[in-house]
PASEBA-1860 file (N, C-alpha, C; in nm, 3 decimals):
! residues 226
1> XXXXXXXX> 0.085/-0.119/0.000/0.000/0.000/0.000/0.088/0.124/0.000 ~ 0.082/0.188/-0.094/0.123/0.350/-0.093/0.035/0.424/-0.022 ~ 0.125/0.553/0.082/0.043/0.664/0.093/0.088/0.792/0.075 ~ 0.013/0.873/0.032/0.016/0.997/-0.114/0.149/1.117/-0.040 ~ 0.151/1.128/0.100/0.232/1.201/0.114/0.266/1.172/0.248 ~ 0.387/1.235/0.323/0.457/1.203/0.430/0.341/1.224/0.590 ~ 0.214/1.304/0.558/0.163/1.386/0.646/0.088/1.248/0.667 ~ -0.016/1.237/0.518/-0.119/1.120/0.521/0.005/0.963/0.588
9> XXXXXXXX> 0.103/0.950/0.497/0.175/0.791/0.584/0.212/0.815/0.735 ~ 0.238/0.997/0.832/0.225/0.954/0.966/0.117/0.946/1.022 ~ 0.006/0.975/0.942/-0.136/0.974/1.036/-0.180/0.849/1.038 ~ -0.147/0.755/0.908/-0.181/0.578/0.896/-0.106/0.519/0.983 ~ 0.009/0.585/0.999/0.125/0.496/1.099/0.069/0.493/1.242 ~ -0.001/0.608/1.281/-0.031/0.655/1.435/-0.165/0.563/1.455 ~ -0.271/0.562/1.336/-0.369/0.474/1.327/-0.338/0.381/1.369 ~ -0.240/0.270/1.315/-0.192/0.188/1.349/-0.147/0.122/1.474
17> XXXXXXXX> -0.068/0.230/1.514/0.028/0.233/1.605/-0.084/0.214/1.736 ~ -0.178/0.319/1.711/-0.302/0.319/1.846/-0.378/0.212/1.869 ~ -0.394/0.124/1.747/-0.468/-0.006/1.704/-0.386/-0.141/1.786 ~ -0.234/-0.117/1.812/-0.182/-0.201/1.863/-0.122/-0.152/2.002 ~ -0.155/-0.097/2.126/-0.118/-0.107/2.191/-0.039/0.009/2.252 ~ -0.007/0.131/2.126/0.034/0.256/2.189/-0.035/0.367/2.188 ~ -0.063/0.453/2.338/-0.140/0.490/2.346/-0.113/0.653/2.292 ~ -0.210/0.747/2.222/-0.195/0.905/2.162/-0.104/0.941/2.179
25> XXXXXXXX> -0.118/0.971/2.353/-0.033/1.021/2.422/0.119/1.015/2.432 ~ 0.190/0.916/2.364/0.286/0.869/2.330/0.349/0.876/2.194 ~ 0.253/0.922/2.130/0.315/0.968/1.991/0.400/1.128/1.968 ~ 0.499/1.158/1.910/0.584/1.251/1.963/0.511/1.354/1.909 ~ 0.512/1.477/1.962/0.482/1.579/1.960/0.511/1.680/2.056 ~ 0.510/1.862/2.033/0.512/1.922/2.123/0.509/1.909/2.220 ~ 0.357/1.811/2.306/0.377/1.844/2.416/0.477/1.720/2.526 ~ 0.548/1.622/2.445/0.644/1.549/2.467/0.741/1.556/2.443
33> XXXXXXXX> 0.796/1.632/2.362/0.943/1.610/2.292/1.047/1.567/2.342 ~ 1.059/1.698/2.476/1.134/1.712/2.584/1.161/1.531/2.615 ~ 1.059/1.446/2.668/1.049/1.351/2.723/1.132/1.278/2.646 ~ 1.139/1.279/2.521/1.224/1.190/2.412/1.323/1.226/2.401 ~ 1.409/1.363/2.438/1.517/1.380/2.441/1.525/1.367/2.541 ~ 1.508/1.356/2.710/1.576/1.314/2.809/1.588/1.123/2.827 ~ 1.528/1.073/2.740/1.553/0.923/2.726/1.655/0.957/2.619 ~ 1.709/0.996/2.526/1.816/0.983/2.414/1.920/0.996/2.526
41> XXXXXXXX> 1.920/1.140/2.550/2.016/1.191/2.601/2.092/1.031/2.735 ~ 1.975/1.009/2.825/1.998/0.901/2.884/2.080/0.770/2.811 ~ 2.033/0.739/2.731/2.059/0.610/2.654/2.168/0.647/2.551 ~ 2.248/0.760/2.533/2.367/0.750/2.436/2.487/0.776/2.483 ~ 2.474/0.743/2.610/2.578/0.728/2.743/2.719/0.642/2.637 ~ 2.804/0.699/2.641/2.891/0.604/2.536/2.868/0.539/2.471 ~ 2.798/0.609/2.383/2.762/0.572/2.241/2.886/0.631/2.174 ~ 2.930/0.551/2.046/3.082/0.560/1.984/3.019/0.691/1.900
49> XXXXXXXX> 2.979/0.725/1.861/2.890/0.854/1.779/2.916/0.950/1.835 ~ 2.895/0.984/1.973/2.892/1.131/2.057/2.980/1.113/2.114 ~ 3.100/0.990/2.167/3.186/1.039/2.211/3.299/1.084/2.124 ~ 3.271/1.063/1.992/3.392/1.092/1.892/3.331/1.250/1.834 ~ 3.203/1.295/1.872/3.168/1.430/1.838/3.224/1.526/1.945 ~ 3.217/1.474/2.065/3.274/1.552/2.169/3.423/1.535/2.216 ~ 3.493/1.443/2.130/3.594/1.452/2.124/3.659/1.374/2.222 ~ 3.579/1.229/2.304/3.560/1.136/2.376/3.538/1.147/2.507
57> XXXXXXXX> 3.481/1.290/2.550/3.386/1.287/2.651/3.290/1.338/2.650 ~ 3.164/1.254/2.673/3.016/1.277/2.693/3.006/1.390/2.704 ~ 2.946/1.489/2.634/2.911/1.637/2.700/2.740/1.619/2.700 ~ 2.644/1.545/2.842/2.542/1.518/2.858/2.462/1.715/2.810 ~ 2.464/1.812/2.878/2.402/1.924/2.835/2.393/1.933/2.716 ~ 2.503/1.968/2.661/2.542/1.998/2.493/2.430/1.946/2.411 ~ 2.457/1.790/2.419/2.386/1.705/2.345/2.228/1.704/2.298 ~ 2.152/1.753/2.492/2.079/1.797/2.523/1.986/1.908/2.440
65> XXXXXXXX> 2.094/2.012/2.422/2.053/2.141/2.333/2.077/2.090/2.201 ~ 2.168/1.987/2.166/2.168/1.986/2.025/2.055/1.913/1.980 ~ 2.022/1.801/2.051/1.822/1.733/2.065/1.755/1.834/2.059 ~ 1.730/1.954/2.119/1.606/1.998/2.142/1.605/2.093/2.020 ~ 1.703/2.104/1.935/1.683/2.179/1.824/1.661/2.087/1.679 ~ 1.753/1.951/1.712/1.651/1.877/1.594/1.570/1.839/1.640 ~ 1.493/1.780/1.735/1.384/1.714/1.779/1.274/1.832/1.740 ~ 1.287/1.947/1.739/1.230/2.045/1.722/1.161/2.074/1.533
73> XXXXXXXX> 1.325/2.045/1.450/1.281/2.036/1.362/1.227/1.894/1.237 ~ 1.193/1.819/1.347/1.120/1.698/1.294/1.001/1.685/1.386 ~ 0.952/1.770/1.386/0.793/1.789/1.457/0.688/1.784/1.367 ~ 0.607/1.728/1.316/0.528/1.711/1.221/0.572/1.654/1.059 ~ 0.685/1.641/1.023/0.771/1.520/0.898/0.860/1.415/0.988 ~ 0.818/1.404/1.094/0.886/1.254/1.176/0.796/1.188/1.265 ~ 0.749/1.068/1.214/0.680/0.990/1.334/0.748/0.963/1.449 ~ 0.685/0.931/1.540/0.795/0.867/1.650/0.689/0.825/1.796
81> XXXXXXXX> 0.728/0.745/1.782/0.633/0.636/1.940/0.708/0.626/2.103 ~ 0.701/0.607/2.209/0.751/0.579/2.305/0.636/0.459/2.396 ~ 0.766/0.424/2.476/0.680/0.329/2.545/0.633/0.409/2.724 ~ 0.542/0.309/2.772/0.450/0.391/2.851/0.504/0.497/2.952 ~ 0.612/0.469/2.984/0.691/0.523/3.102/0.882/0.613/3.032 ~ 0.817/0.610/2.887/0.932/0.694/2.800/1.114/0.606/2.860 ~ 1.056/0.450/2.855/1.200/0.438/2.909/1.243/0.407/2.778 ~ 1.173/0.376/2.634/1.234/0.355/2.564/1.157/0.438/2.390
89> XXXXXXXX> 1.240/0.489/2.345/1.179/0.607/2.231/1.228/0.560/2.089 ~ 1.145/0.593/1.984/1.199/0.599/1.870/1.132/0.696/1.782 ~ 1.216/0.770/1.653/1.164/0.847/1.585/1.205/0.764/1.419 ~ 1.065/0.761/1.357/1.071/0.716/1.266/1.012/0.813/1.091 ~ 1.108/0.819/1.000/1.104/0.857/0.856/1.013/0.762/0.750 ~ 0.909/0.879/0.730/0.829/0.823/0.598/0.940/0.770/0.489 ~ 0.880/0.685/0.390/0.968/0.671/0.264/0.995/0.829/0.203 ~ 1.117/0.839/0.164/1.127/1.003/0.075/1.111/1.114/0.180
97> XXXXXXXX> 1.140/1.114/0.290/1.074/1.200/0.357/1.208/1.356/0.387 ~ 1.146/1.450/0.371/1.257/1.517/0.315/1.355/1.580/0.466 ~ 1.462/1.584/0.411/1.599/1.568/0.542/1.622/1.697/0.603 ~ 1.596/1.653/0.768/1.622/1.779/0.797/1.792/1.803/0.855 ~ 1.822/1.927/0.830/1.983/1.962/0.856/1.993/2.131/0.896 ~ 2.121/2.159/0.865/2.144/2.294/0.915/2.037/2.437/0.870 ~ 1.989/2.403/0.771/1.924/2.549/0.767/1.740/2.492/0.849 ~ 1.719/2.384/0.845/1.630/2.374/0.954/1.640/2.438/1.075
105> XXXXXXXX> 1.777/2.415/1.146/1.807/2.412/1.279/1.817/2.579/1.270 ~ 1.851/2.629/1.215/1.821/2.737/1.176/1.690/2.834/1.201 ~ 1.639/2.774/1.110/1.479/2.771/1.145/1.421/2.748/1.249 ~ 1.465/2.665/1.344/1.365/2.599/1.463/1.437/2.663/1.594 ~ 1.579/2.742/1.548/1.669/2.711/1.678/1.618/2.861/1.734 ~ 1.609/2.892/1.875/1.623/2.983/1.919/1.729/3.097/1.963 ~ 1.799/3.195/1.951/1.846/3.272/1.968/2.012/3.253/2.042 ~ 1.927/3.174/2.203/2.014/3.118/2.267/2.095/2.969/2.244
113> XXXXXXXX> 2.014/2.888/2.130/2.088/2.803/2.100/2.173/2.801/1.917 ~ 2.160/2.915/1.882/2.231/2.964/1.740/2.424/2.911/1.790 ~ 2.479/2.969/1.907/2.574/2.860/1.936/2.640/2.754/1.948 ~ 2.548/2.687/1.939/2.511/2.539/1.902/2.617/2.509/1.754 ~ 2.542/2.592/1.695/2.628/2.533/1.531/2.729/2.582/1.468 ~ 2.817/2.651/1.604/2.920/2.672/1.549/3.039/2.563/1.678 ~ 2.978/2.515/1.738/3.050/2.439/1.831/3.135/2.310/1.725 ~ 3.250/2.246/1.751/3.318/2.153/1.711/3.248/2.021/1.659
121> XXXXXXXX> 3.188/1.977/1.734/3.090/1.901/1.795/2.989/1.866/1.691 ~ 2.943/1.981/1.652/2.813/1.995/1.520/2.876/1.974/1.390 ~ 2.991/2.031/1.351/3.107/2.004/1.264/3.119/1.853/1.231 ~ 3.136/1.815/1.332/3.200/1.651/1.337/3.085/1.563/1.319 ~ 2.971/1.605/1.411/2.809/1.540/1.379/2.773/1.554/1.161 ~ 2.783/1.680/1.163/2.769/1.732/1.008/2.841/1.622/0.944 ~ 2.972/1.606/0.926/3.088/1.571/0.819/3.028/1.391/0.881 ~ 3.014/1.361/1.009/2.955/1.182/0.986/2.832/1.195/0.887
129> XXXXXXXX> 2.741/1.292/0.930/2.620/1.223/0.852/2.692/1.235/0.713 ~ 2.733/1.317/0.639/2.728/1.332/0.486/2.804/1.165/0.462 ~ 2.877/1.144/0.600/2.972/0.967/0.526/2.817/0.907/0.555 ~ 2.756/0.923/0.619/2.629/0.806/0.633/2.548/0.808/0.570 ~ 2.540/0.912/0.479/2.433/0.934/0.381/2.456/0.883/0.280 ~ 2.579/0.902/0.209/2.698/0.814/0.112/2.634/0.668/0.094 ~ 2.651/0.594/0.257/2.618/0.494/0.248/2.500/0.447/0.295 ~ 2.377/0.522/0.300/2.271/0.433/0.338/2.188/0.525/0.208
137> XXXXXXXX> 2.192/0.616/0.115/2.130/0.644/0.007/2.074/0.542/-0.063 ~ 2.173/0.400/-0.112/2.152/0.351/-0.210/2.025/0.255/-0.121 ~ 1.967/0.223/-0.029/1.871/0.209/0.019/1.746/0.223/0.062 ~ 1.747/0.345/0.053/1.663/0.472/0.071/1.569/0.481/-0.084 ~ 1.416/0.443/-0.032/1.366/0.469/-0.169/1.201/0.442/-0.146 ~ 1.111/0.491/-0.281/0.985/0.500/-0.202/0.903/0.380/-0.096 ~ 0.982/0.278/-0.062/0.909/0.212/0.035/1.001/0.163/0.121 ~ 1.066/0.200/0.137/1.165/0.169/0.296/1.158/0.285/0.428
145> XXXXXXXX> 1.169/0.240/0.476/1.101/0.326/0.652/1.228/0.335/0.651 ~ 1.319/0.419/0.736/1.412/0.521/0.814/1.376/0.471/0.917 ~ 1.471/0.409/1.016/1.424/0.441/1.172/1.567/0.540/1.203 ~ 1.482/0.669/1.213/1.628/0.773/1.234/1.669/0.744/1.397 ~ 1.597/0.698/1.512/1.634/0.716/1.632/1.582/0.586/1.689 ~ 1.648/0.488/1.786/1.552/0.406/1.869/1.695/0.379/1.959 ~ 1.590/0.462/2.114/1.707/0.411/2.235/1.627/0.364/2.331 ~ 1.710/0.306/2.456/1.639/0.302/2.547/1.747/0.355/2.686
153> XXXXXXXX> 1.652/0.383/2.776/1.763/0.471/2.867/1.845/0.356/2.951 ~ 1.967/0.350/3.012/2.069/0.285/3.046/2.029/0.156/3.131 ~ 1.964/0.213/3.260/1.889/0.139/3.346/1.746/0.090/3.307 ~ 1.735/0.054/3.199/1.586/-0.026/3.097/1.625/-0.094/3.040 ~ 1.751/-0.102/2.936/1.759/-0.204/2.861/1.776/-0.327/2.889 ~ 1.720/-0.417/2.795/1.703/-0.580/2.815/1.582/-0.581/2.915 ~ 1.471/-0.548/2.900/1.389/-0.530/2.990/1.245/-0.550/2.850 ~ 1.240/-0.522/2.734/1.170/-0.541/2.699/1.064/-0.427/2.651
161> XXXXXXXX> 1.145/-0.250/2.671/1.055/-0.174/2.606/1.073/-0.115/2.453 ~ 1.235/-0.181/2.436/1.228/-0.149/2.341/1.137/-0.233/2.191 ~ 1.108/-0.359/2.264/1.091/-0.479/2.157/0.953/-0.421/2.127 ~ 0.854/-0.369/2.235/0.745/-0.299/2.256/0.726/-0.225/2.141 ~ 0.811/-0.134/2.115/0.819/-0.041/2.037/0.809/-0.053/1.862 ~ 0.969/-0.172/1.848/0.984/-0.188/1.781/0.866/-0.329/1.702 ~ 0.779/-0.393/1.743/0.690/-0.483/1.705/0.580/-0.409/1.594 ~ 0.507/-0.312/1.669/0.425/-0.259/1.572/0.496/-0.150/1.432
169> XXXXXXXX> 0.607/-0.118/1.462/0.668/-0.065/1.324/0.732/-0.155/1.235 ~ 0.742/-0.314/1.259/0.770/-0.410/1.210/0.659/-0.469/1.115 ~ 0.575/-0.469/1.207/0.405/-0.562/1.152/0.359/-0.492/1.063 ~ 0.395/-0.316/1.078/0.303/-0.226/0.970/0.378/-0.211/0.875 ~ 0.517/-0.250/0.872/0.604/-0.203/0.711/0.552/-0.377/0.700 ~ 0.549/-0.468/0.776/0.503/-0.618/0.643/0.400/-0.590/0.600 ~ 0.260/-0.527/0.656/0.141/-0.506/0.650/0.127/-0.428/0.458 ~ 0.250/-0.338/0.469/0.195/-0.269/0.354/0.353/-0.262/0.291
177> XXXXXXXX> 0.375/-0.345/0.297/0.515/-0.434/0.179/0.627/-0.333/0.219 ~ 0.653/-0.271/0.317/0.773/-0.164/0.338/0.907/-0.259/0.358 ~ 0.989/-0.214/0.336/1.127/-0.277/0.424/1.182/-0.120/0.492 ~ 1.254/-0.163/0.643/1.304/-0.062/0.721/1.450/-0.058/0.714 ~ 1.519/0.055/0.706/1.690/0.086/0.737/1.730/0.128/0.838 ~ 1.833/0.075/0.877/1.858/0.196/1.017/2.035/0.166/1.028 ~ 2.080/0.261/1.099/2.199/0.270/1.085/2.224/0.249/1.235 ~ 2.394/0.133/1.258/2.420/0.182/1.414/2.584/0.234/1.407
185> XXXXXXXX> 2.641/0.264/1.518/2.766/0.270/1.519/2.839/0.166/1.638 ~ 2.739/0.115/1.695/2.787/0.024/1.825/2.767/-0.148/1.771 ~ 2.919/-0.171/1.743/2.905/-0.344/1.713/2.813/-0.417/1.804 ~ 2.785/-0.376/1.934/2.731/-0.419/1.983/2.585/-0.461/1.980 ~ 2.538/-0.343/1.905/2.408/-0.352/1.880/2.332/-0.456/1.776 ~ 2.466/-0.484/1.698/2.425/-0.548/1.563/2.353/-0.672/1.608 ~ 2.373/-0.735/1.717/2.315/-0.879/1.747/2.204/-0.869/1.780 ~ 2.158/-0.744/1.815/2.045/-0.685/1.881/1.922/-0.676/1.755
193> XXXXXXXX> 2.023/-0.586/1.677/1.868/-0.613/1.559/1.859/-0.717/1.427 ~ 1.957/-0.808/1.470/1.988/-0.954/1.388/1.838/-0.992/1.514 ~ 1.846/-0.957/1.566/1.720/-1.083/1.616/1.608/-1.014/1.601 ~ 1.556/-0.902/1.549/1.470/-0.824/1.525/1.419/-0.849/1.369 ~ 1.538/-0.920/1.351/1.486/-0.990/1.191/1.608/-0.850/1.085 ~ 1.658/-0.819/1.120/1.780/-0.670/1.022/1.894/-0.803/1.027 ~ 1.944/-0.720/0.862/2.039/-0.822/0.859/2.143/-0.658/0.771 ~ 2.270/-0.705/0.818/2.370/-0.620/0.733/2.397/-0.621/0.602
201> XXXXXXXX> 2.350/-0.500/0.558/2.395/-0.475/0.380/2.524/-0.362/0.349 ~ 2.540/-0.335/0.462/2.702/-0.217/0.433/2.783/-0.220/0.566 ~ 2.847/-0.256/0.618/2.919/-0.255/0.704/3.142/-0.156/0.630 ~ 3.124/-0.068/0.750/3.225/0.013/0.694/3.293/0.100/0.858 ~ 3.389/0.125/0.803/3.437/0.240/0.927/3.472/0.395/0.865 ~ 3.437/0.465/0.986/3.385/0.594/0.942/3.549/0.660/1.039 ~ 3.622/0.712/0.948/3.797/0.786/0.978/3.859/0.696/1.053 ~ 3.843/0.525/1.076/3.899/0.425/1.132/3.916/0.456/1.292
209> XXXXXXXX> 3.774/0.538/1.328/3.758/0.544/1.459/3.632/0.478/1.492 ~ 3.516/0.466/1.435/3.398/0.370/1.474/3.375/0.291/1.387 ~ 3.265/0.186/1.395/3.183/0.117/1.308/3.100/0.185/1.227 ~ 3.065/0.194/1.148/2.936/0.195/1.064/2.862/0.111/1.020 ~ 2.694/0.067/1.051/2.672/-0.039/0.969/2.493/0.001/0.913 ~ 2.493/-0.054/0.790/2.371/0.003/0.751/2.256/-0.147/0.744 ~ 2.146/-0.103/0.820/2.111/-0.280/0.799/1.976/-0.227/0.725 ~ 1.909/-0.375/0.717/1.798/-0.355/0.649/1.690/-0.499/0.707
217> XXXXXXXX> 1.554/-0.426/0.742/1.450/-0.568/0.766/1.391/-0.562/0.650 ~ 1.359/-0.678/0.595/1.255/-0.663/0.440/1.185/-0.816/0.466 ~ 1.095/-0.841/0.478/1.012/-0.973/0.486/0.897/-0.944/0.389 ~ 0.945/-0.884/0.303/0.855/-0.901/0.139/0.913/-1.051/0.070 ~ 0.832/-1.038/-0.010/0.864/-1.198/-0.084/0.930/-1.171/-0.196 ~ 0.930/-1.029/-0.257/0.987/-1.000/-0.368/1.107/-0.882/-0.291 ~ 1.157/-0.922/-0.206/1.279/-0.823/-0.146/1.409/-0.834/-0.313 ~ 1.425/-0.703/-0.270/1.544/-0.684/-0.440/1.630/-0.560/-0.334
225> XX> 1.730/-0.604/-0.206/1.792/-0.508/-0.165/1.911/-0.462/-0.277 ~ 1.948/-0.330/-0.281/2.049/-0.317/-0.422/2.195/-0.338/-0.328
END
């Protein structure tokens, strides 16, 4: 099943999403956001990503402000679900759904956080994505889901909110022939969504300081990953 534009595929997704078990209130928006960036922020506790942006120590605030200005500008072109008690979040991309970056943040950022993008930090965030875009483009196409974000905070994981999460965005890309991408930087994780049914189609290192790996779930019968 196609749907006609990014607005109409998050309102089918939320349909959905409410049909199985997650409740309105949990779908991201304004009056949550906050809540989804203090579970990120929680859960990317040495993550190989932010400690090589900060130059290998956690800067928990920073990060903080640098969330609340994209989280800001994927408010209405980004789905995104949490589980009941926000211990575990994800933000998820229509097929084609158009990318937000610096002149967004721009747009969304306030006054006091225009600082933000001239910090080192944002530099180094900037120059990974353009290598990750490189390599998860050739994947990217009108029926593959983006999962741009899925954490869970430190003291939750292996507990079972993330699987929560991740079940009904599984059932609804088989439901209507989607396959999903998502990118990690923690080897660790890879075993994690090998059992989620993702299997690796690019595996690479990004300045021979982290992993990169681009996976893909597709349980279509006519899967043609390129």
């Amino acid at each position: 099943m196609s749907f006609a534009s990014s607005d109409v595929w998050i309102e089918e997704f939320y349909k959905y999403a409410a049909g199985h078990g997650v409740s309105e209130e949990l779908f991201f928006s304004e009056k949550n956001y906050d809540r989804f960036i203090e579970t990120s922020v929680d859960g990317f506790r040495e993550y190989p990503l932010f400690l090589h942006a900060f130059g290998g120590r956690y800067e928990e605030k920073t990060l903080e402000r640098m969330m609340s200005v994209d989280f800001k500008s994927r408010l209405g072109v980004t789905a995104g679900i949490a589980s009941s008690g926000y211990e575990s979040v994800m933000l998820i991309e229509p097929p084609q759904a158009k990318k937000t970056g610096m002149l967004n943040y721009f747009r969304v950022a306030d006054a006091g956080a225009y600082s933000l993008l001239l910090k080192p930090a944002m530099y180094r965030l900037e120059d990974f994505e353009r290598f990750a875009m490189e390599k998860r483009k050739f994947f990217l196409d009108d029926r593959t889901i983006y999962l741009y974000l899925f954490v869970t905070k430190k003291e939750c994981q292996g507990k079972g909110y993330g699987k929560s999460l991740m079940k009904p965005v599984l059932s609804f890309a088989d439901l209507n022939g989607y396959r999903v991408c998502l990118e990690t930087n923690s080897e660790g994780n890879i075993a994690m969504y090998e059992h989620f049914g993702f299997g690796p189609v690019d595996m690479s290192k990004y300045k021979d300081v982290m992993t990169h790996c681009v996976m893909i779930y597709d349980k279509r019968t006519d899967r043609s990953i390129p």
